[in-house]
DSSP file (Angstrom, degrees, kcal/mol; ACC not computed):
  #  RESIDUE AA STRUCTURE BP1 BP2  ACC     N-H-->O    O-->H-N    N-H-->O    O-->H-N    TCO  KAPPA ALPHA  PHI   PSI    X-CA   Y-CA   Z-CA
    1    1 A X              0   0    0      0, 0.0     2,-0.2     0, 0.0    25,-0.1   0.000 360.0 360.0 360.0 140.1  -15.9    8.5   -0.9
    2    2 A X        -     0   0    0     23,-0.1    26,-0.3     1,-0.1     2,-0.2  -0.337 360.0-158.1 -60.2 121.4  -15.7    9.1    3.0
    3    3 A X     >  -     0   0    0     -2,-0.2     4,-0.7    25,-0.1    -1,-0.1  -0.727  35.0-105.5-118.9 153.2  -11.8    9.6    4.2
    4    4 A X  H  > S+     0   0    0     -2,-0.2     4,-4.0     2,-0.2     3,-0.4   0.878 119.7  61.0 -59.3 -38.1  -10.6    9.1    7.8
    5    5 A X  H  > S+     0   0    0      1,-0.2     4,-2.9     2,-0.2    -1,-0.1   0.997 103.2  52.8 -57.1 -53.0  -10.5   13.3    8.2
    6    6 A X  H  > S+     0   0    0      1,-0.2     4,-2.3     2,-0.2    -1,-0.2   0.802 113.3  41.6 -36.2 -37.2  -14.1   13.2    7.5
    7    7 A X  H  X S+     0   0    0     -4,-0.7     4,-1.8    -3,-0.4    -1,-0.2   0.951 108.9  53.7 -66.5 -54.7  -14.5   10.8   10.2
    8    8 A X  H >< S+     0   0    0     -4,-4.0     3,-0.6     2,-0.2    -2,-0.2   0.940 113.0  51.8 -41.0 -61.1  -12.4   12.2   12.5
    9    9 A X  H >< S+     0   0    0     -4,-2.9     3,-0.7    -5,-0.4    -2,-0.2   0.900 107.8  44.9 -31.0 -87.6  -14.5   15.3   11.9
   10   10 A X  H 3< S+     0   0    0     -4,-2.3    -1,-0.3     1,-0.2    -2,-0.2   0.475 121.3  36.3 -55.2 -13.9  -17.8   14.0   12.3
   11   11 A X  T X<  +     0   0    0     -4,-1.8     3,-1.0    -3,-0.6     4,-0.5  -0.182  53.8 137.7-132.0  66.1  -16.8   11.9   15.8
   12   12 A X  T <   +     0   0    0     -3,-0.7    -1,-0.1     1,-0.2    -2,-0.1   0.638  65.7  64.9 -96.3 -16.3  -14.8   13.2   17.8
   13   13 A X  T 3  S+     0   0    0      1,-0.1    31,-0.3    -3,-0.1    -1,-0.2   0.709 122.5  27.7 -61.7 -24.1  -16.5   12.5   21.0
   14   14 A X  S <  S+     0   0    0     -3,-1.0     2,-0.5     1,-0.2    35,-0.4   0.386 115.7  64.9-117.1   1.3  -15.7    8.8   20.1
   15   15 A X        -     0   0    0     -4,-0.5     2,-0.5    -7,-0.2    -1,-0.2  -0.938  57.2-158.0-130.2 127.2  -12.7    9.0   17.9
   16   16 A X    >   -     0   0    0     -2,-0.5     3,-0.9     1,-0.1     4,-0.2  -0.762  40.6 -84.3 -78.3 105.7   -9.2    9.9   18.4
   17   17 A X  T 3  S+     0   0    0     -2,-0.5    -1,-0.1     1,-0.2   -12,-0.0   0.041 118.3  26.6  -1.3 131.7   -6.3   11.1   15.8
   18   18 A X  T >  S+     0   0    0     -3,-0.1     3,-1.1     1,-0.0    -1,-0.2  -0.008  82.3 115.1  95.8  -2.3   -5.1    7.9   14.6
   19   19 A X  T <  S+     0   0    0     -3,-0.9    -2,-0.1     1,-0.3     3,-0.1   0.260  82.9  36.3 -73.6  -5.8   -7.7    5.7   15.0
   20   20 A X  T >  S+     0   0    0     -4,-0.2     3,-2.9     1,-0.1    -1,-0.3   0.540  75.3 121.9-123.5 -11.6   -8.3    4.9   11.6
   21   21 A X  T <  S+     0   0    0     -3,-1.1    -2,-0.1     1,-0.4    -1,-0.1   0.635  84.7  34.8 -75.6 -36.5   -4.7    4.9   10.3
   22   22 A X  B 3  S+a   53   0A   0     30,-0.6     2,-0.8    -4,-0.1    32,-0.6   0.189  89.1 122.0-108.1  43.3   -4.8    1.1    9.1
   23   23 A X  S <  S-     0   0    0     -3,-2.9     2,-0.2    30,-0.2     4,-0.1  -0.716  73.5-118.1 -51.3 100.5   -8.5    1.2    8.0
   24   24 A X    >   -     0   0    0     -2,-0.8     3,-3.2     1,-0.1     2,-2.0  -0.237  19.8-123.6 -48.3 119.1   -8.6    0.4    4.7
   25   25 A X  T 3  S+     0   0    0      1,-0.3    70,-0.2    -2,-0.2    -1,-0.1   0.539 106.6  59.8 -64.7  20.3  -10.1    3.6    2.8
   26   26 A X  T 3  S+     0   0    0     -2,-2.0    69,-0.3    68,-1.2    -1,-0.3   0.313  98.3  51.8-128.4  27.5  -12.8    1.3    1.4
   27   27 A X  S <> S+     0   0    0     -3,-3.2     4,-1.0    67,-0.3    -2,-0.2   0.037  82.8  89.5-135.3  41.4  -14.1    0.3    4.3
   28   28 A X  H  > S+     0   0    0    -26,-0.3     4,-1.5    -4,-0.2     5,-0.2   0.633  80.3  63.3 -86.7  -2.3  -14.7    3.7    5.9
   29   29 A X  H  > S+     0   0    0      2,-0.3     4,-1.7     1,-0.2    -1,-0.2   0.835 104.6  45.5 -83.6 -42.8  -18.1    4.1    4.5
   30   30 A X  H  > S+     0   0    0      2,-0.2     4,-1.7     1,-0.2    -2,-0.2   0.928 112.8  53.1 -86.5 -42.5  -19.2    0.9    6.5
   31   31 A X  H  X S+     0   0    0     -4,-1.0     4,-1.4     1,-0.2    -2,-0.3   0.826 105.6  56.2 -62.3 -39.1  -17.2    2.7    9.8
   32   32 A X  H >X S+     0   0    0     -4,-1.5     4,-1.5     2,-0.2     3,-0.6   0.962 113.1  44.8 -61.2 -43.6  -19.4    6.0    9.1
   33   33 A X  H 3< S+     0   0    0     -4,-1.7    -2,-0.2     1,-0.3     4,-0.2   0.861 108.0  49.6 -53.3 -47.8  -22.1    3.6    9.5
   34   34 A X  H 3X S+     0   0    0     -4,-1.7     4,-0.6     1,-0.2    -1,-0.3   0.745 114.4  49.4 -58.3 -36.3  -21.0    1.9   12.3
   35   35 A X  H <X S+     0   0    0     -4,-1.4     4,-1.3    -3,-0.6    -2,-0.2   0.700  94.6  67.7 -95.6 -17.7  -20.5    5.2   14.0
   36   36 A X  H  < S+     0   0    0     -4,-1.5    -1,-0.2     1,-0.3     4,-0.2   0.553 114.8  34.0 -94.3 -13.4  -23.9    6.9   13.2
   37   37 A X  H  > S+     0   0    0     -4,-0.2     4,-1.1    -3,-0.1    -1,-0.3   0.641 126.3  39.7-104.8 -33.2  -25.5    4.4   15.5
   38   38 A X  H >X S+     0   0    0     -4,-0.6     3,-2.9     1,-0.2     4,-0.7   0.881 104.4  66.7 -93.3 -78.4  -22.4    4.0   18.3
   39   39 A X  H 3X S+     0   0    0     -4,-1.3     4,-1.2     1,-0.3    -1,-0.2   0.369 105.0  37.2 -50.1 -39.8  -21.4    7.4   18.4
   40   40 A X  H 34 S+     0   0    0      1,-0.2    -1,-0.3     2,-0.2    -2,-0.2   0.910 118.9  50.5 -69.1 -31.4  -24.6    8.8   20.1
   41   41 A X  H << S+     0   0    0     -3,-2.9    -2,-0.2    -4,-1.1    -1,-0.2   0.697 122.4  30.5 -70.3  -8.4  -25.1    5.7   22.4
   42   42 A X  H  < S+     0   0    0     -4,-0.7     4,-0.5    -3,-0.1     5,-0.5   0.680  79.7 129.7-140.2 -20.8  -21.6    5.7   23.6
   43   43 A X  S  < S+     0   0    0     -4,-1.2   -29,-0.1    -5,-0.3   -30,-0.0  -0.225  82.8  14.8 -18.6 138.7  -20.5    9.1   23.6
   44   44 A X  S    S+     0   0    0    -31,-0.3    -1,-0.2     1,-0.1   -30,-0.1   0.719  97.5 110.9 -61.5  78.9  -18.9   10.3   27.1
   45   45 A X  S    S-     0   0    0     -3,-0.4    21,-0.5    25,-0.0    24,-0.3  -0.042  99.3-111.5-126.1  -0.4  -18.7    6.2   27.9
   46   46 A X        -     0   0    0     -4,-0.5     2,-2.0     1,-0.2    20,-0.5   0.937  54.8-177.5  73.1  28.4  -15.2    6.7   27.6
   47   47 A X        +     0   0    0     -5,-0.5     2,-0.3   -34,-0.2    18,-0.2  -0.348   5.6 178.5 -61.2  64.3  -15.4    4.5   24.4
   48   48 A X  E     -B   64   0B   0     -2,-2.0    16,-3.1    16,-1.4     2,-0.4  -0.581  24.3-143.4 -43.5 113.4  -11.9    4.0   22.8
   49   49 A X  E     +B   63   0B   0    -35,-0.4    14,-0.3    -2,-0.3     3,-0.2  -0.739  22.0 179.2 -94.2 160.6  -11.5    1.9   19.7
   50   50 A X  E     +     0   0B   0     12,-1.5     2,-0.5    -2,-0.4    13,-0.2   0.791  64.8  34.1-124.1 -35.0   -8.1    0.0   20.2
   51   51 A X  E     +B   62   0B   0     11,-1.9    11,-2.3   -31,-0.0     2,-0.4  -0.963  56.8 160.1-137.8 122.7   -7.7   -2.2   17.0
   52   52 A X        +     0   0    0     -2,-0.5   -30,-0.6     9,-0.3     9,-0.2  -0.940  33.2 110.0-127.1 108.1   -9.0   -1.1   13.7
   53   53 A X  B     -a   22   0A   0      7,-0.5     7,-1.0    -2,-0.4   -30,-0.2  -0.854  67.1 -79.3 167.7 151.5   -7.3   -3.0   10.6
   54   54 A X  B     +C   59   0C   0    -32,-0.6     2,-0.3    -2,-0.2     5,-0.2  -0.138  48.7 165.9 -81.1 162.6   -7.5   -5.3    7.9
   55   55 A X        -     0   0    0      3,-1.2    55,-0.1     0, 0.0    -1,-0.1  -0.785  64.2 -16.8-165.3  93.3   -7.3   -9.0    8.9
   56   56 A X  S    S-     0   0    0     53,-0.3    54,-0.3    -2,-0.3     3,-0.1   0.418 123.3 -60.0  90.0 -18.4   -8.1  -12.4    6.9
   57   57 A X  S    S+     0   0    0      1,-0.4    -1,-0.2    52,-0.3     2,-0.2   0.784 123.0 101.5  91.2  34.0  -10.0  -10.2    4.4
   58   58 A X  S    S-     0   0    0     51,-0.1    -3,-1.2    -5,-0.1    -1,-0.4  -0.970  87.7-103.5-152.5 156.5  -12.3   -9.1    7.1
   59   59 A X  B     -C   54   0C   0     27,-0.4     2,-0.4    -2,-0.2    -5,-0.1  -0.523  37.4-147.3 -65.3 150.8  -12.3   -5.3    9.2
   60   60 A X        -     0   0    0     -7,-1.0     2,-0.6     2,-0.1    -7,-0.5  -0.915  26.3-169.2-111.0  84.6  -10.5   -6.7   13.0
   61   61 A X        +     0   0    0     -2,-0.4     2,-0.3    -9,-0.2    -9,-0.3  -0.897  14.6 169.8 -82.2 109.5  -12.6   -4.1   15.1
   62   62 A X  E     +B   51   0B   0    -11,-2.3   -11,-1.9    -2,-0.6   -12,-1.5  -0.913   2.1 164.5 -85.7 145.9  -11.7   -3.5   19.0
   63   63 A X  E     -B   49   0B   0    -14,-0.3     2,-0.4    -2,-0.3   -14,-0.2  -0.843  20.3-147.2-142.2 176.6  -12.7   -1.0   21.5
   64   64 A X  E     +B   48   0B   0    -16,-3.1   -16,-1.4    -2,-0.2     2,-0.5  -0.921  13.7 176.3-159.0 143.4  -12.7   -0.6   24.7
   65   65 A X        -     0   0    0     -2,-0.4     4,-0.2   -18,-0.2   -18,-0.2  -0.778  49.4 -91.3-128.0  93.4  -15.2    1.2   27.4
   66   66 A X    >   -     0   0    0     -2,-0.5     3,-1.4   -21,-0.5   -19,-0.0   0.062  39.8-122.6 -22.6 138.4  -15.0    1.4   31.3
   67   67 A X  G >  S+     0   0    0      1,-0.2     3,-1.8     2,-0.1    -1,-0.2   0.833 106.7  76.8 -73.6 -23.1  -17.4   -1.9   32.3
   68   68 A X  G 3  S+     0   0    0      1,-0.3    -1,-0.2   -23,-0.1    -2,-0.1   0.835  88.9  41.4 -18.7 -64.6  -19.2    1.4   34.1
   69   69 A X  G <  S+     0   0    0     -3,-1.4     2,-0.4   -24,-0.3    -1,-0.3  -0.365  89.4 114.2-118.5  66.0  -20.8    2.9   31.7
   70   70 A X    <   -     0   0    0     -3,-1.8     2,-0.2     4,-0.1    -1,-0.0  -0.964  42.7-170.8-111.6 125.3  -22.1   -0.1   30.0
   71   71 A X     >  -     0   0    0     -2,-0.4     4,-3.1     1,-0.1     5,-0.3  -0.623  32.2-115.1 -90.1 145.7  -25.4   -0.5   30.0
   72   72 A X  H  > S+     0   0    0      1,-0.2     4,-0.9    -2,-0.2     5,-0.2   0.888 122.2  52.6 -51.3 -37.0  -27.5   -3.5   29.0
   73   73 A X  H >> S+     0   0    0      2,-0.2     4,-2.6     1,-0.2     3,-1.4   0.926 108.4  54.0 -40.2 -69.9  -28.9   -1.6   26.4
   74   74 A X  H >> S+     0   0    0      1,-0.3     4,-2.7     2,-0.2     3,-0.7   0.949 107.2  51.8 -53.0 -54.0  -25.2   -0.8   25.2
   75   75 A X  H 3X S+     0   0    0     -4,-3.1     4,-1.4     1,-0.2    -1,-0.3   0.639 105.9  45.2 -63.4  -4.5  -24.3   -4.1   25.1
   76   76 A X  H <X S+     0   0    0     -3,-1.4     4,-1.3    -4,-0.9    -1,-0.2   0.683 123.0  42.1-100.9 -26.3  -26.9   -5.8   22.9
   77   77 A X  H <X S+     0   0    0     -4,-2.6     4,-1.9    -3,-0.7    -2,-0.2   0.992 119.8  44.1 -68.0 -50.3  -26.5   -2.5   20.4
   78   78 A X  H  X S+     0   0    0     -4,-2.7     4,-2.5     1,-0.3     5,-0.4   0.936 111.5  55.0 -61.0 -70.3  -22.6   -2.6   20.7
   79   79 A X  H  X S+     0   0    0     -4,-1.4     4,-1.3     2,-0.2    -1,-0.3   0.825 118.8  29.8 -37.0 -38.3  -22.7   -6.3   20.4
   80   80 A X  H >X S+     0   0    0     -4,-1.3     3,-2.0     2,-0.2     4,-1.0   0.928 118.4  51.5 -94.3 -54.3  -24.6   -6.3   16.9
   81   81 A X  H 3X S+     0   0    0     -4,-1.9     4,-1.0     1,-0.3    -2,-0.2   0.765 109.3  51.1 -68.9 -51.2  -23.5   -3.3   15.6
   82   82 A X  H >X S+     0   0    0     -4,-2.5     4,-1.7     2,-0.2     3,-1.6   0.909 117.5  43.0 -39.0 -56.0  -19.7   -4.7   16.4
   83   83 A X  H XX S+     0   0    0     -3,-2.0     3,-2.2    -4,-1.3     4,-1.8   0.988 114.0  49.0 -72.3 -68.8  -20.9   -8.4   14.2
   84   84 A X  H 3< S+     0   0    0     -4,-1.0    -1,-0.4     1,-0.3    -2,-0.2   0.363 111.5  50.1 -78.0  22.2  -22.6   -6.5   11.3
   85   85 A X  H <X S+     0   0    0     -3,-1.6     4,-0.8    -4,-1.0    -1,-0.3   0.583 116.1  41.9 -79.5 -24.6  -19.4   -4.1   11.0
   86   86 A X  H <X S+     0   0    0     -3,-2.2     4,-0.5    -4,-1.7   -27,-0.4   0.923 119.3  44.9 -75.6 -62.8  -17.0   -7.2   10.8
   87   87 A X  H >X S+     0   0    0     -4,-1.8     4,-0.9     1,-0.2     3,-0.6   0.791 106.9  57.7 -77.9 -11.3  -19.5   -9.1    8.5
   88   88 A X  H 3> S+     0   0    0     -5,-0.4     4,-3.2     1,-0.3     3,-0.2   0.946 103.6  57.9 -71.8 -54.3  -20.1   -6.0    6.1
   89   89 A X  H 3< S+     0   0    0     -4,-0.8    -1,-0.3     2,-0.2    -2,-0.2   0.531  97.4  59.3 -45.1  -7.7  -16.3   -6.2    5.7
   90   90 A X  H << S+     0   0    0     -3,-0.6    -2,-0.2    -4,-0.5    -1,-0.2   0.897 111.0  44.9 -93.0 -73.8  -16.4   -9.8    4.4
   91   91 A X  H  < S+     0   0    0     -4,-0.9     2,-0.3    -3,-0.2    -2,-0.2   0.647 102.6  56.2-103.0 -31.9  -18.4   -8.6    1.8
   92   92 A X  S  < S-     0   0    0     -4,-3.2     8,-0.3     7,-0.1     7,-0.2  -0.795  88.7 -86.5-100.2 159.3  -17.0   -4.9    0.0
   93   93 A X     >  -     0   0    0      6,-2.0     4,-0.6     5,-1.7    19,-0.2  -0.306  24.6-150.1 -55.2 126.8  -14.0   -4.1   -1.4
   94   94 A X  T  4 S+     0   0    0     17,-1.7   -68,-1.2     1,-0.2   -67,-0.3   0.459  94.3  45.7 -89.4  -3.6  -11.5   -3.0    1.2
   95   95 A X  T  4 S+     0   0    0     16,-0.3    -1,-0.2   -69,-0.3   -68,-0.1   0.625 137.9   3.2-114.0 -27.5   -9.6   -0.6   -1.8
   96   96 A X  T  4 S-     0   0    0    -70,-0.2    -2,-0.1     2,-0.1   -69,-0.1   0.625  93.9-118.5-143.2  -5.9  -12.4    1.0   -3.3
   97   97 A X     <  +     0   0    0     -4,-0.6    -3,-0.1     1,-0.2     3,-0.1   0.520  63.3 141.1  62.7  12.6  -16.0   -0.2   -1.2
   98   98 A X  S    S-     0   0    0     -6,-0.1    -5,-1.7     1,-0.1    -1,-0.2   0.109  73.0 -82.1 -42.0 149.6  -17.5   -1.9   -4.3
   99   99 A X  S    S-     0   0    0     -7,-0.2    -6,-2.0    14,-0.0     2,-0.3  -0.174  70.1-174.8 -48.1-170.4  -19.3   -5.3   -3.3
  100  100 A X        -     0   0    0     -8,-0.3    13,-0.2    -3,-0.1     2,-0.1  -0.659  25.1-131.8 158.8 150.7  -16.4   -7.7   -3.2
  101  101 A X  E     -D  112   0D   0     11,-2.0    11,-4.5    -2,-0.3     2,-0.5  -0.331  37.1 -84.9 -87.5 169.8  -15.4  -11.0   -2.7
  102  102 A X  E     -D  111   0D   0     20,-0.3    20,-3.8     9,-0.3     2,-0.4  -0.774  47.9-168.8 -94.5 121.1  -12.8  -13.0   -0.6
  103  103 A X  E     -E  121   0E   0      7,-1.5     2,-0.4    -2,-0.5     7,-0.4  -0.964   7.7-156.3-117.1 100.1   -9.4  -13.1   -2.4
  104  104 A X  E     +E  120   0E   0     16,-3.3    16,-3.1    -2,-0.4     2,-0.4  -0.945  16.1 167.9-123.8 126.3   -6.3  -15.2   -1.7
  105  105 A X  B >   -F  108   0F   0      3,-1.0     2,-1.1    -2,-0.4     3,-0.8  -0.925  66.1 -46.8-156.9  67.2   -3.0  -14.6   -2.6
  106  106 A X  T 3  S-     0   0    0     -2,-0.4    -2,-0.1     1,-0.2     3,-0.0  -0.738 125.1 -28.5  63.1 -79.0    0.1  -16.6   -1.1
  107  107 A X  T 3  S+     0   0    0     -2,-1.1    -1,-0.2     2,-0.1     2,-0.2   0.237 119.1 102.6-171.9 -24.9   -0.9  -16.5    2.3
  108  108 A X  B <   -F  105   0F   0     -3,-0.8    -3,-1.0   -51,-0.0     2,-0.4  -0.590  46.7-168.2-127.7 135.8   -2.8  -13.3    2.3
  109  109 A X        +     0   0    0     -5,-0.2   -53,-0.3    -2,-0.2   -52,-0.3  -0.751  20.0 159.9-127.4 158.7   -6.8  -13.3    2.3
  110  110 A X        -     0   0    0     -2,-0.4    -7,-1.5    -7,-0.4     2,-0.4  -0.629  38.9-117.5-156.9-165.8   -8.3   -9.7    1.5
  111  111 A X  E     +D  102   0D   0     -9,-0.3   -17,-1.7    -2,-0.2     2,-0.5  -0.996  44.4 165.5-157.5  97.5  -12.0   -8.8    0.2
  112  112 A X  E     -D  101   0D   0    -11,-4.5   -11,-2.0    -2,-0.4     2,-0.6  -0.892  40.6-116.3-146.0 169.7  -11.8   -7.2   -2.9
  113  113 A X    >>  -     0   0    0     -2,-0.5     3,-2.5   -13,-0.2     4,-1.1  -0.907  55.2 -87.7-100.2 122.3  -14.2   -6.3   -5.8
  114  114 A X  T 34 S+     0   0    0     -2,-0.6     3,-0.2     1,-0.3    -1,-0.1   0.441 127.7  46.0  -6.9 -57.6  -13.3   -8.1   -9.5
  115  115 A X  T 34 S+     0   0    0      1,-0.2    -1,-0.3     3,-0.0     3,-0.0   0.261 123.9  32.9 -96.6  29.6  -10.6   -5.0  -10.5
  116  116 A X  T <4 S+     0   0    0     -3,-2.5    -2,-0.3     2,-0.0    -1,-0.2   0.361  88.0 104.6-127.2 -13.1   -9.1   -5.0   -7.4
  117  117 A X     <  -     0   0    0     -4,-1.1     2,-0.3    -3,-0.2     4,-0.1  -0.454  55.0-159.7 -77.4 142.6   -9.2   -8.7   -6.2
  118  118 A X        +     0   0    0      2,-0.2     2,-0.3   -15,-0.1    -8,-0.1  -0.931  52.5   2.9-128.5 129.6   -5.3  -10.3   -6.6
  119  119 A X  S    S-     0   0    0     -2,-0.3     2,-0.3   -16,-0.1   -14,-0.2  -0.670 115.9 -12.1 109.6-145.7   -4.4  -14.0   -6.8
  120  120 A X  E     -E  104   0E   0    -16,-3.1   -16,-3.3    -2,-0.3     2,-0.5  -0.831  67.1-119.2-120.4 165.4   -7.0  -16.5   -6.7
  121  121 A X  E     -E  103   0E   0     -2,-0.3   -18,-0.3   -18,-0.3     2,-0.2  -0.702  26.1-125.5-102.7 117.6  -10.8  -15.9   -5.9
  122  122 A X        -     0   0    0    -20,-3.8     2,-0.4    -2,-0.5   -20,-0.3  -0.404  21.5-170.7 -47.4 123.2  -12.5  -17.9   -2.6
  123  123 A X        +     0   0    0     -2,-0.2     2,-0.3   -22,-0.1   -20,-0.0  -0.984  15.3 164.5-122.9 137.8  -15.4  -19.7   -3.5
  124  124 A X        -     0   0    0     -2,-0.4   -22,-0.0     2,-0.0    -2,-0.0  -0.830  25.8-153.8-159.0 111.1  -16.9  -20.8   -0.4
  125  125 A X        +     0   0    0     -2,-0.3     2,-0.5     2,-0.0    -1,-0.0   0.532  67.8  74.3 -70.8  -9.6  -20.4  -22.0   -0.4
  126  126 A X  S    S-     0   0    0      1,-0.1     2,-0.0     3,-0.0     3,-0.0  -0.733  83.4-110.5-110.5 150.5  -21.6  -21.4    2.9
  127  127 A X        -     0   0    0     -2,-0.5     2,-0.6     1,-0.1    -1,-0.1  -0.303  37.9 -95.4 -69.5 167.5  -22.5  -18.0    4.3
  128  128 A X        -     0   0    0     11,-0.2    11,-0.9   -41,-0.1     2,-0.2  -0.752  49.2-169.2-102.4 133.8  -20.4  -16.2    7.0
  129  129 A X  E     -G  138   0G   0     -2,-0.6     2,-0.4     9,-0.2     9,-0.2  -0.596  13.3-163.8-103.5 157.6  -21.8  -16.9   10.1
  130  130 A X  E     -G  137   0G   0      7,-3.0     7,-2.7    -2,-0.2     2,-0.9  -0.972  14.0-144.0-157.7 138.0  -21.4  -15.5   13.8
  131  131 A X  E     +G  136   0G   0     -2,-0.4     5,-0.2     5,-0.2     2,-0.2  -0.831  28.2 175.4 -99.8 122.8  -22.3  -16.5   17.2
  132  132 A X  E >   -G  135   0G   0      3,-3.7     3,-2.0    -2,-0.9   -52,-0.0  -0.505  53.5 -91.1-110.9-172.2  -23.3  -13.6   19.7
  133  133 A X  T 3  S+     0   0    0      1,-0.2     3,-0.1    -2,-0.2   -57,-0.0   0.788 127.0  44.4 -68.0 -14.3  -24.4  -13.6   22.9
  134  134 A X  T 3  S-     0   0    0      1,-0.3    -1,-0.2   -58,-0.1     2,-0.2   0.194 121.5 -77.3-112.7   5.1  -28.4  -13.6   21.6
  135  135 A X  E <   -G  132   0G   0     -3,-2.0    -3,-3.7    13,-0.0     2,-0.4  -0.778  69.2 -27.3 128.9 178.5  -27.9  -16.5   18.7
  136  136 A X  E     -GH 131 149G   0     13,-0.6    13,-0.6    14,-0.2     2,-0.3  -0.606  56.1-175.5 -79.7 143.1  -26.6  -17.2   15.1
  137  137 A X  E     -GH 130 148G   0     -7,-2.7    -7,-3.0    -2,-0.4     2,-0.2  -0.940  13.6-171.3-130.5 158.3  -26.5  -14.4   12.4
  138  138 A X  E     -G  129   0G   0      9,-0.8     2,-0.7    -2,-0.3     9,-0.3  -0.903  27.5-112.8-134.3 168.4  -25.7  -14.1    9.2
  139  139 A X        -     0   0    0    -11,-0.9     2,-0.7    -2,-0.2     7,-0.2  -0.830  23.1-153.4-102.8 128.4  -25.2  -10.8    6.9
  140  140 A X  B  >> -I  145   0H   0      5,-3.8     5,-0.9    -2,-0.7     4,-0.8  -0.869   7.1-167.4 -84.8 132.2  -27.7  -10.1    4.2
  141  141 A X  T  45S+     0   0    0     -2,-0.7    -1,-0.1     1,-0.2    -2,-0.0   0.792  84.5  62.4 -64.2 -20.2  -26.5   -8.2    1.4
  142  142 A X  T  45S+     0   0    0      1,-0.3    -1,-0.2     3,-0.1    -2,-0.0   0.733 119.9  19.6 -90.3 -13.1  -29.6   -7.6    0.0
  143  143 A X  T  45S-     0   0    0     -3,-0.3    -1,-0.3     2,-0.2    -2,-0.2   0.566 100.8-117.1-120.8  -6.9  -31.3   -5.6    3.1
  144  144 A X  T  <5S+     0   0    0     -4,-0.8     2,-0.2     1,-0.2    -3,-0.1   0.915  72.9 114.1  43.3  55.1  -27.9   -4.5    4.8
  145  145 A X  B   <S-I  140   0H   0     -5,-0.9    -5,-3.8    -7,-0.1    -2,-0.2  -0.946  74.4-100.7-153.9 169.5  -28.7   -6.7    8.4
  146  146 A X        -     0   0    0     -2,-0.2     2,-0.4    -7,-0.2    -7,-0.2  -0.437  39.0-150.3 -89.2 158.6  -27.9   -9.2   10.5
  147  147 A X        -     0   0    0     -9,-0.3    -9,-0.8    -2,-0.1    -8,-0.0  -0.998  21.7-114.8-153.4 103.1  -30.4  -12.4    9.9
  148  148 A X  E     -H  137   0G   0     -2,-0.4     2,-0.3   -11,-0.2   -11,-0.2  -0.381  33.6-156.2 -46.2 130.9  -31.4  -15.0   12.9
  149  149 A X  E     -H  136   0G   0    -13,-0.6   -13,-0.6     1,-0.3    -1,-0.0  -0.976   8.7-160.9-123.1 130.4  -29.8  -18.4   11.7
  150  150 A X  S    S+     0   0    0     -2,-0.3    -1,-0.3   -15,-0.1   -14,-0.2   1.000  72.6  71.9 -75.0 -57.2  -31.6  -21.6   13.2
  151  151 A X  S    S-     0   0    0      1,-0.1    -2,-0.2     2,-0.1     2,-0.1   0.369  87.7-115.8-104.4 173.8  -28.9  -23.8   12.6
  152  152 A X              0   0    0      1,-0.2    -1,-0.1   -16,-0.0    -2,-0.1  -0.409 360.0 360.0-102.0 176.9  -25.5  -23.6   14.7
  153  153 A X              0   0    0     -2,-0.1    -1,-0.2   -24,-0.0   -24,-0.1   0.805 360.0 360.0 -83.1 360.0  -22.1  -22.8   13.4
């Protein structure tokens, strides 16, 4: 499994000591992923990420970039790559990066796979959807992408 040093390792033009610190370590495999596409595009853009951590049972991803060196180009990658790293988190395990489900617990949602999931299990019939600046998506599991949704959220 893929550890934050490893990350750190392998981006350092886009990542900074600490950046990862409440990432859960089973959803760095989907952040090596995320990065293997951002890291060349954004590379000395002055890219910062500013909030990385779990939230609701889904990754809460922020960054932050001088409005300079965004380009249109950067913003239509940044923008999906940003949705399908949030919606891939909805779907693995945030402890071990198994598939997983939504998991609720008091008060506390997480993402978790059948021997990590606590509590009682979400059953929620509709897929998770997001509106961007270009339309509806949804995440397929079965292809790993985002999927044009006619219908609205």
């Amino acid at each position: 499994m893929t550890n934050a040093d490893d990350l750190y390792a392998r981006y350092p033009e886009v990542l900074y000591p600490g950046d990862l610190r409440d990432v859960p370590s089973g959803w760095l495999g989907i952040v090596d992923q995320y990065f293997q596409v951002v890291s060349p595009l954004m590379t000395d853009t002055g890219y910062e990420v500013v909030t990385a951590a779990e939230c609701a049972g889904g990754l809460d991803w922020m960054w932050t970039s001088p409005l300079s060196s965004m380009t249109e180009e950067r913003h239509r990658a940044m923008d999906r790559e940003d949705v399908l790293l949030e919606l891939r988190s909805y779907h693995m395990c945030s402890a071990c990066g198994q598939p997983g489900k939504g998991w609720k617990s008091g008060k506390t949602i997480v993402t978790r796979c059948e021997a990590h999931g606590v509590g009682e299990r979400v059953v929620d019939s509709k897929p998770l959807q997001r509106r961007t600046p270009h339309g509806v998506v949804r995440y397929d599991e079965t292809t790993d992408q985002l999927v044009e949704v006619d219908q609205e959220i």
